[in-house]
C-alpha positions in Angstrom: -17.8 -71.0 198.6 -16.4 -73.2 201.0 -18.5 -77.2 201.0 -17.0 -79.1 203.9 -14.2 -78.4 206.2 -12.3 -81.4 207.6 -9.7 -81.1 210.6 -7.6 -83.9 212.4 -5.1 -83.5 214.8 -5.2 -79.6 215.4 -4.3 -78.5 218.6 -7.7 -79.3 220.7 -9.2 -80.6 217.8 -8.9 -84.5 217.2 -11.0 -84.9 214.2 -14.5 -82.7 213.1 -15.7 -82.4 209.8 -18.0 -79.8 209.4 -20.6 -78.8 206.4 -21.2 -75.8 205.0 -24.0 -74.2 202.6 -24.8 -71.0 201.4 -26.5 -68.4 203.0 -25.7 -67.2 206.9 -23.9 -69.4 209.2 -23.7 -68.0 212.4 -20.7 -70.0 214.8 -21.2 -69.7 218.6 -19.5 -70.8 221.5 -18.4 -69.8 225.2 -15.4 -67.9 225.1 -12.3 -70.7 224.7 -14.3 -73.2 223.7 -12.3 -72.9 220.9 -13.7 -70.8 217.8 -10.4 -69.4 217.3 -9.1 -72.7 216.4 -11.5 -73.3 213.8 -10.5 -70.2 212.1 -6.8 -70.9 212.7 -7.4 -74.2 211.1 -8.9 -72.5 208.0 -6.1 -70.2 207.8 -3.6 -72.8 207.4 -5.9 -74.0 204.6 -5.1 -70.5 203.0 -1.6 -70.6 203.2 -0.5 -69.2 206.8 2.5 -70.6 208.2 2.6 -73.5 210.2 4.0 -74.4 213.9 4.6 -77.5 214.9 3.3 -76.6 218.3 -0.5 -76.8 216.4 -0.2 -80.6 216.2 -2.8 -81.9 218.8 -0.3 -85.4 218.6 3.2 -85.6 218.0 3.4 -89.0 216.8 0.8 -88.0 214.3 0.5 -85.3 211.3 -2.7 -82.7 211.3 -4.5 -82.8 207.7 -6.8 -80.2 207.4 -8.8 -80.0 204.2 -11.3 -78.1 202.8 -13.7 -78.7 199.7 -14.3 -75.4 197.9 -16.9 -74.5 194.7 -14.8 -72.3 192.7 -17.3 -71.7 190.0 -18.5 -68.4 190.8 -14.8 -66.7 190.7 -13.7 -67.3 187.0 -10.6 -68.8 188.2 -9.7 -71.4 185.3 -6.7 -68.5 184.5 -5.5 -69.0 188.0 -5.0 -72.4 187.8 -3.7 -72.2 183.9 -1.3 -69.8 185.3 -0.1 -72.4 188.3 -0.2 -75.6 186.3 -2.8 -76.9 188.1 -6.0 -78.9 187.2 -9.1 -77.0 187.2 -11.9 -78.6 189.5 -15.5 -77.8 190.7 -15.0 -78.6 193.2 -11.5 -77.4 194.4 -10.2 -79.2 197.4 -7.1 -77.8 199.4 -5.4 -79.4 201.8 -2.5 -79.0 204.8 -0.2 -81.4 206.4 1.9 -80.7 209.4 4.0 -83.6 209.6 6.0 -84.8 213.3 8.8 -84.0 212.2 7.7 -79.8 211.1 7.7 -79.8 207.8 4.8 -78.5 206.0 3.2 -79.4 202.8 0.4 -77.9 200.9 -1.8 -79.7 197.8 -4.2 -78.5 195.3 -6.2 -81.0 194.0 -3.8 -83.6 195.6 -1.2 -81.4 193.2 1.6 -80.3 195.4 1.6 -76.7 195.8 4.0 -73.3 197.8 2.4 -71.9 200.3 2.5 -68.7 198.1 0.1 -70.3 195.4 -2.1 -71.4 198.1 -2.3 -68.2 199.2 -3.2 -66.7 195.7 -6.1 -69.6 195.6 -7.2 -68.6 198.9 -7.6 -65.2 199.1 -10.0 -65.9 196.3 -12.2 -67.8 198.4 -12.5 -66.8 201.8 -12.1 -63.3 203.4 -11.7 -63.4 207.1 -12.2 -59.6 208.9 -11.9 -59.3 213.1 -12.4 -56.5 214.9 -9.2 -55.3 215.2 -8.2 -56.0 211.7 -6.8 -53.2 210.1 -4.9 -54.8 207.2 -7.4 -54.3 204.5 -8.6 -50.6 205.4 -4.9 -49.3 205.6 -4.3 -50.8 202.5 -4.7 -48.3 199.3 -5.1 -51.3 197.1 -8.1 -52.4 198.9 -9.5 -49.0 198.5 -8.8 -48.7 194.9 -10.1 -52.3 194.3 -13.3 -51.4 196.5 -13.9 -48.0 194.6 -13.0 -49.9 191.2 -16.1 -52.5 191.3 -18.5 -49.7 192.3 -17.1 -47.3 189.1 -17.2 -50.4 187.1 -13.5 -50.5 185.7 -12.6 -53.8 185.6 -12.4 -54.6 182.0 -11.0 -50.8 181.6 -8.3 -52.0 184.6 -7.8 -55.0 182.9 -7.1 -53.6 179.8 -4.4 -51.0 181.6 -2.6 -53.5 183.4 -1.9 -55.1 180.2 -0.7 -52.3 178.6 1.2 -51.6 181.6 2.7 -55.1 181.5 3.6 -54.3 177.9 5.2 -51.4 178.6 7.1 -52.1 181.2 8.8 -55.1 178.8 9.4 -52.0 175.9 11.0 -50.0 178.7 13.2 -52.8 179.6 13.9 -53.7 176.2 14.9 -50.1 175.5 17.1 -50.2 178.8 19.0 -53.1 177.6 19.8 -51.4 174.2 21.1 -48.3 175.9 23.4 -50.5 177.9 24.2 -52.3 174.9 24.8 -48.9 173.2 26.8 -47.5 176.1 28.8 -50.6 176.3 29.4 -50.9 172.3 30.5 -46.8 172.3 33.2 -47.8 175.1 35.1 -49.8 172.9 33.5 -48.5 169.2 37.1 -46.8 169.1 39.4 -49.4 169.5 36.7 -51.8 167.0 37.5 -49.6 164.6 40.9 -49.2 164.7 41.4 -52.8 164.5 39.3 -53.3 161.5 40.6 -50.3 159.8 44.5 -52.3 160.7 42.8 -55.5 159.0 41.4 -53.6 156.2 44.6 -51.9 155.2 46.6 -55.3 155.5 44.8 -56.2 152.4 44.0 -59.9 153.3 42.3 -60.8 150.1 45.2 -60.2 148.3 47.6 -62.4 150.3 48.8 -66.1 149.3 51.2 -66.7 152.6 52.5 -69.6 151.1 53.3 -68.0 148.0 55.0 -64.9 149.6 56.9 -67.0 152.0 58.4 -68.9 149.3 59.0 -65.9 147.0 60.5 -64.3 149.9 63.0 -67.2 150.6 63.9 -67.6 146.8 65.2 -63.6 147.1 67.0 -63.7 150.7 68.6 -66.9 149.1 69.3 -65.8 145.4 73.3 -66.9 145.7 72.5 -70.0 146.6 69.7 -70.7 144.8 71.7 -69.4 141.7 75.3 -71.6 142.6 73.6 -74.8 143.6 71.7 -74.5 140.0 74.5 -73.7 137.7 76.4 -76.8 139.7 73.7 -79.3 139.5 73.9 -78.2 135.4 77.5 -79.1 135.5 77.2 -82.2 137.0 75.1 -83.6 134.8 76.2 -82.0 131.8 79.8 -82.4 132.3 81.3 -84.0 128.7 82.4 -87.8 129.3 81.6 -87.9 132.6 78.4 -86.5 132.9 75.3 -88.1 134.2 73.7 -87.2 130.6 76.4 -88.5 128.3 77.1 -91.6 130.2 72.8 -92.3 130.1 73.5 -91.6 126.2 76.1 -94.0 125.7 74.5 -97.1 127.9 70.9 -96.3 125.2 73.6 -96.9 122.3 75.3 -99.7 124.1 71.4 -101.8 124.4 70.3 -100.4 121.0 72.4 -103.6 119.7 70.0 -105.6 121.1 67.2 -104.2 121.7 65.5 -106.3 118.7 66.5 -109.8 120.6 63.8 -109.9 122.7 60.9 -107.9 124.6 63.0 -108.1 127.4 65.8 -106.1 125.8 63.4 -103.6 124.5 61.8 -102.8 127.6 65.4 -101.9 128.8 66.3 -99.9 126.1 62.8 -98.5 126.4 63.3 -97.1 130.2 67.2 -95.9 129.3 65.7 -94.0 126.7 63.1 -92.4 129.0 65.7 -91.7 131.4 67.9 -89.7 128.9 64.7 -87.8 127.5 63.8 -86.8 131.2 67.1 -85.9 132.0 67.9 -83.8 129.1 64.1 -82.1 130.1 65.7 -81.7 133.8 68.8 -79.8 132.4 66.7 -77.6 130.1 64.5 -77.1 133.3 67.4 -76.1 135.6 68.6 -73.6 133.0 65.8 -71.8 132.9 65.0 -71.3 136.4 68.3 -70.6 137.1 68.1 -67.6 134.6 65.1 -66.4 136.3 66.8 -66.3 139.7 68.5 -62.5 140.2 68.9 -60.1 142.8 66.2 -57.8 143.3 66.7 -56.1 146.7 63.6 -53.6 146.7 61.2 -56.4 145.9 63.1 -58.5 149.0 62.7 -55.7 151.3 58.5 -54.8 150.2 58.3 -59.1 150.6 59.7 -58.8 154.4 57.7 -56.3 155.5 54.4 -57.6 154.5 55.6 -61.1 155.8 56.4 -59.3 159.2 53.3 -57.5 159.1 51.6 -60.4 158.5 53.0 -62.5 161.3 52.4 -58.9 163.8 48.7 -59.1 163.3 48.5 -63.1 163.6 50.5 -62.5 166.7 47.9 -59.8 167.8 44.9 -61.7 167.1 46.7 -64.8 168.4 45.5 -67.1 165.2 48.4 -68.5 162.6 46.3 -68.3 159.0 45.0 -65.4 156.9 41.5 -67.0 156.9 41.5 -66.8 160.5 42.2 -63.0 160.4 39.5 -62.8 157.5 37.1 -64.3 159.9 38.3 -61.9 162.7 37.8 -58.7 160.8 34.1 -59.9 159.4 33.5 -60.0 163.1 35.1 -56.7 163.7 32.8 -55.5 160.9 29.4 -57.0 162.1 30.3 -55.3 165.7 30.2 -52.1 164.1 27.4 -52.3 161.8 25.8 -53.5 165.1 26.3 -50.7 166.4 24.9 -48.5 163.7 21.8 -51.0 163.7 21.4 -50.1 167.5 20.7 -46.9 167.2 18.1 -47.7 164.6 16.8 -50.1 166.9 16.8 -47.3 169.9 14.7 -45.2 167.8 12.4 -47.7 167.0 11.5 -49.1 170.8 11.1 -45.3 171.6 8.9 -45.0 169.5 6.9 -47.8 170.6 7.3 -46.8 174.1 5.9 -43.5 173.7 3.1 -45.0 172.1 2.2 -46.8 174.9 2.7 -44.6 177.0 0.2 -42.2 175.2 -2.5 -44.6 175.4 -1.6 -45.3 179.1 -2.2 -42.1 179.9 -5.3 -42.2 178.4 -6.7 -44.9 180.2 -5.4 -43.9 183.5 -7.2 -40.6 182.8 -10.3 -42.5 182.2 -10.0 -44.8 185.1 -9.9 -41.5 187.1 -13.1 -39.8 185.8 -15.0 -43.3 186.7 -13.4 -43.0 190.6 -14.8 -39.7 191.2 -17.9 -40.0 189.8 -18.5 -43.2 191.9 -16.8 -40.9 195.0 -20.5 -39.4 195.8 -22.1 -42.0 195.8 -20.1 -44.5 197.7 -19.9 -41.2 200.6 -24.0 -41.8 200.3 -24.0 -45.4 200.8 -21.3 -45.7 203.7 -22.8 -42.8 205.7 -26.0 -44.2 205.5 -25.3 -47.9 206.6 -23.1 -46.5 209.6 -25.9 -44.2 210.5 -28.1 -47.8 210.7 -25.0 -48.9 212.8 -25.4 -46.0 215.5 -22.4 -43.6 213.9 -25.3 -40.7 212.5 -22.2 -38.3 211.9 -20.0 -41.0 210.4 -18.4 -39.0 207.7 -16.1 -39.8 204.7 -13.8 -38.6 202.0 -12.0 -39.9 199.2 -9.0 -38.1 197.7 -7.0 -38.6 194.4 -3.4 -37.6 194.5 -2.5 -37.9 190.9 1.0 -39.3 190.7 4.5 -39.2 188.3 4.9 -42.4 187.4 2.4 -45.3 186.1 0.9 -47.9 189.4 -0.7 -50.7 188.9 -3.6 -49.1 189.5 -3.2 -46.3 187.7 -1.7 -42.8 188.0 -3.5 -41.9 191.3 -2.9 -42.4 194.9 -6.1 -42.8 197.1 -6.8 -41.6 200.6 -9.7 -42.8 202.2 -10.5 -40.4 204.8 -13.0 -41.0 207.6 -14.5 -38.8 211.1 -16.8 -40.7 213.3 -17.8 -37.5 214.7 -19.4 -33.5 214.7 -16.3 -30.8 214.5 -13.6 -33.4 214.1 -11.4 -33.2 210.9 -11.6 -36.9 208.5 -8.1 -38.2 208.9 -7.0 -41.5 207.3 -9.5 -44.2 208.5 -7.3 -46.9 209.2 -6.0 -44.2 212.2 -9.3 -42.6 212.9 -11.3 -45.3 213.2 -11.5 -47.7 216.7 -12.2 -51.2 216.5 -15.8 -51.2 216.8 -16.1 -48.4 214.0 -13.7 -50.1 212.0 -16.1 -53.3 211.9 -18.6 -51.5 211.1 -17.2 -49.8 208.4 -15.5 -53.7 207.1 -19.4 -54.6 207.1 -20.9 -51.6 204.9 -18.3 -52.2 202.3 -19.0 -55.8 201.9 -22.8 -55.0 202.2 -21.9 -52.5 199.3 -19.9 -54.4 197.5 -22.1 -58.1 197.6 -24.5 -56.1 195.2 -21.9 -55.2 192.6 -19.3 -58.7 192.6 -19.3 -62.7 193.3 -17.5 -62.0 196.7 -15.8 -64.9 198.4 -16.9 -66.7 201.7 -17.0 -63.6 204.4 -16.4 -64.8 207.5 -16.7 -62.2 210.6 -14.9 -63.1 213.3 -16.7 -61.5 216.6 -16.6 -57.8 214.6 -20.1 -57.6 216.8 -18.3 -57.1 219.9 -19.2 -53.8 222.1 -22.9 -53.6 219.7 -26.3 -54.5 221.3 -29.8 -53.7 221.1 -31.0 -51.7 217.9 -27.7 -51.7 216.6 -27.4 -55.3 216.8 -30.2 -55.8 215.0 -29.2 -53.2 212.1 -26.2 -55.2 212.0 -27.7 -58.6 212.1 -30.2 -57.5 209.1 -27.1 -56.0 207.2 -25.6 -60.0 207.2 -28.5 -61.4 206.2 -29.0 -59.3 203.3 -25.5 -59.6 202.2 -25.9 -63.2 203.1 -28.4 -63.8 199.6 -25.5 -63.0 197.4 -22.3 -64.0 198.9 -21.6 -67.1 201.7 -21.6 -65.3 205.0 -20.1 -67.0 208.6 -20.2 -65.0 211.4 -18.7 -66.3 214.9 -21.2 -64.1 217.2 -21.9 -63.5 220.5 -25.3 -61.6 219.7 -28.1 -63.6 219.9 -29.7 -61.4 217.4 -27.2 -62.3 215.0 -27.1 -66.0 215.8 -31.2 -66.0 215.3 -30.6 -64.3 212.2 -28.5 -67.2 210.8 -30.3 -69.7 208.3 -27.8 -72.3 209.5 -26.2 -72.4 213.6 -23.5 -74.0 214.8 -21.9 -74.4 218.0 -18.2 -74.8 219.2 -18.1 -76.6 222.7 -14.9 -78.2 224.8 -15.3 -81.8 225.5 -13.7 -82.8 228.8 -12.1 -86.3 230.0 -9.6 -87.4 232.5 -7.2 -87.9 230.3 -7.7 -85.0 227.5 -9.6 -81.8 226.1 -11.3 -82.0 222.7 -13.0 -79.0 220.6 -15.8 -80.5 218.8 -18.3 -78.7 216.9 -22.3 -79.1 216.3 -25.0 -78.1 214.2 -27.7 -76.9 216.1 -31.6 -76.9 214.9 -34.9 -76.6 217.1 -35.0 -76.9 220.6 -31.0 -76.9 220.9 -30.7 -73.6 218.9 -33.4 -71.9 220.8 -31.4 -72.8 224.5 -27.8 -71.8 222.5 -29.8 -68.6 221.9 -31.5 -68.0 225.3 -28.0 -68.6 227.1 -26.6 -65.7 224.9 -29.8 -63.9 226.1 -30.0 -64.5 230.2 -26.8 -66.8 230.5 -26.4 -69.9 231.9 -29.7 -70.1 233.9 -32.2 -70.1 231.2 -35.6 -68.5 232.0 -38.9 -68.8 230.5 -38.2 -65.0 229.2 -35.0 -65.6 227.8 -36.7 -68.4 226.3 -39.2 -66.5 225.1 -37.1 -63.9 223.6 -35.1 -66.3 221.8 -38.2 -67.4 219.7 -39.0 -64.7 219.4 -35.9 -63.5 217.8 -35.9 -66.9 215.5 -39.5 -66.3 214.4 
């Protein structure tokens, strides 16, 4: 319900703040005195574009801001859902800077236009006559057919479901790509860990079949450079050994003189102990070097195929090509495991969808039992309206795949008159009817749902007499469960109104202002007799306009 509206600097508007409570509020005016304005100003509030042509001042930015009770509209998931603090009130507000830019706030929290929108259309509906955006749309049909069968919380319950399954059917899409894309290269996964596997890795010591491999391909001079070391150091009288020998003899003489001399004789002798170990050493590993050709050749080609598959997998180290065929391995166990995984999610899925079906089937047996009904109830307000052969039909087109709304397309089909065929009411209906119409659904629906602020924007035009006051008795019955504002130029809708304001140019030398007042007693009766006789009020007109007040 919308508290207080406050504009400044909006096209002929310089500054008006303007109350509202609940009940009717009826808005009149002589044509361009500047209605329109007030409602284009409210739309801004609910997230319509802006134009930099709509600032009344260029040096200065328009702020237009409206104070809004949100309590009746369960909203506190709206704002979870858009970070934004819940308040009661809710105020919204619009700038239009100088230099174009726009900005939008709720609760002084800076908001897109898009989340004003979502706020807004919460809170005020605006119908004109020639609006024909809500009745062409399907999912104002279904949503209007939905409170009368009572299928919110079943709705609620199949759009989350529906939520849920549309995930599970991604989810299921993405592991038939992954599957598609692991089967692409399963082949060539598996022939390199099947190469890996039959390398043998855990068995091989590089190092140690490097250097067994150069200790065959060099056995000659391995075996030469041995035998001559042997010699060398061996060699009688000359030797390395027998000369260490002799010096150990030499300081045995006085070794006993002195620590000095025994720690020499000490090291000689360690010396000649190491090097006769060293000879003894060299002997034997010169025995154990021989030619052994086959083993050479079996050393070389696991060396080469060694380097070949570090080459491959460009890496340098067997525990590099260890770790590259785990990974080889995990890639095709993954693929094993997505298959299991497939089957899983299609199970899921097809659960779902089961109960999905289900529900949509019951969301359709609730629509056409509320189809008779709702025929009854819009034929008889438009008879009240002056269309007595008014006739309607609602179809259900049940559908292939899953809406949001279910698994049914609506038609809502509508003939104004005897012998003509109901065609689709958004293309059968004229202006006039299609007001009419706007008004029995909301009188319909006020008595099922908290509906936001109405406001009708002239949807009277073309009505008088009887039918004017039908439709004035229509608003303010609808007007004791919902915030109605109608901008009128019936005086037997304007009487009806429990509060009456009045839009009116204000002209200087310099400028033209839009200003608007609340009109009570003798002011509201005049505003009412003008709409009656015109501008030359009579005692009649004056009269009637009591009349229609009292």
């Amino acid at each position: 319900m919308i508290q207080h509206l406050s504009i400044k600097n909006y096209t002929l508007i310089k500054d008006v703040e303007v109350d509202f409570n609940e009940g009717l509020t009826v808005i009149t005016g002589e044509t361009g005195a500047g209605k329109s304005i007030l409602l284009g100003a409210l739309s801004l509030l609910l997230g319509k574009r802006a134009d930099l042509s709509q600032i009344r001042g260029k040096e200065k930015k328009c702020i237009i801001e409206g104070v809004f009770s949100v309590a009746p509209y369960q909203l506190k998931e709206l704002f979870a859902e858009n970070d934004l603090d819940y308040e009661e009130p809710t105020i919204l507000r619009r700038e239009i800077l100088p230099s174009g830019k726009s900005r939008a706030f709720i609760n002084d929290s800076p908001v897109t236009l898009q989340q004003m929108q979502s706020l807004g259309g919460k809170l005020v509906d605006i119908h004109s006559q020639f609006d024909t955006q809500h009745l062409a749309s399907e999912s104002y049909q279904m949503e209007m057919v939905d409170v009368l069968a009572g299928n919110e919380t079943l709705l609620a319950a199949y759009r989350a479901q529906l939520r849920t399954f549309h995930t599970l059917k991604k989810d299921l899409e993405d592991l038939r790509q992954q599957q598609e894309e692991a089967r692409k290269e399963e082949d060539y996964v598996q022939f390199l860990y099947e190469e890996l596997e039959a390398a043998k890795l855990v068995e091989i010591q590089q190092q140690d079949l490097e250097d067994e491999f150069e200790k065959l391909n060099n056995v000659e001079v391995i075996k030469t450079t041995l035998e001559e070391a042997v010699q060398v150091l061996s060699y009688e009288g000359t030797g390395s050994n027998d000369t260490l020998v002799q010096a150990r003899n030499a300081l045995q003489k006085i070794k006993s003189f002195g620590n000095a001399f025994n720690s020499l004789w000490e090291r000689l002798n360690s010396l000649v102990l190491e090097l006769e170990d060293l000879l003894q050493e060299l002997d034997a590993v010169s025995d154990t070097v021989e030619m052994d050709p086959e083993k050479l050749s079996l050393l070389q080609e696991r060396l080469e195929e060694l380097y070949r598959l570090q080459k491959k997998h460009s890496v340098t180290t067997v525990e590099e090509l260890l770790s590259i065929q785990s990974e080889l391995e995990g890639k095709l166990q993954f693929g094993t495991n997505l298959e299991l995984d497939i089957q899983k999610k299609e199970k899921e899925v097809s659960e779902i969808q089961k109960e999905l079906v289900s529900k949509a089937e019951a969301l359709r047996e609730h629509r056409l039992q509320t189809f008779p009904s709702l025929k009854a109830n819009l034929e008889n307000y438009l008879d009240e309206l002056g269309l007595p052969y008014a006739q309607f039909q609602f179809q259900l087109t049940p559908q292939d795949t899953f809406r949001d709304t279910g698994r049914d397309a609506l038609e809502m089909l509508f003939s104004a008159n005897k012998g003509m065929a109901p065609g689709l009411v958004h293309k059968m209906a004229s202006g006039g009817e299609m007001s009419r119409i706007m008004l029995s659904i909301k009188a319909i629906l006020a008595t099922y749902k908290n509906l936001p602020t109405i406001i009708f924007d002239e949807i009277d035009t073309g009505v008088s007499g009887e039918i004017a006051y039908k439709m004035a008795t229509i608003m303010g019955t609808m007007s004791e469960k919902v915030q109605l504002i109608s901008i009128t130029h019936l005086p037997q809708i304007a009487a009806k109104g429990n509060y009456h304001k009045k839009v009116f140019k204000i002209n200087t030398d310099t400028a033209t202002f839009t200003d608007i007042k609340d009109l009570v007693g003798d002011e509201r009766i005049n505003e009412i007799a003008q709409m009656i006789g015109g501008s030359s009020v009579g005692e009649s007109a004056i009269a009637h306009a009591k009349q229609l007040l009292n």
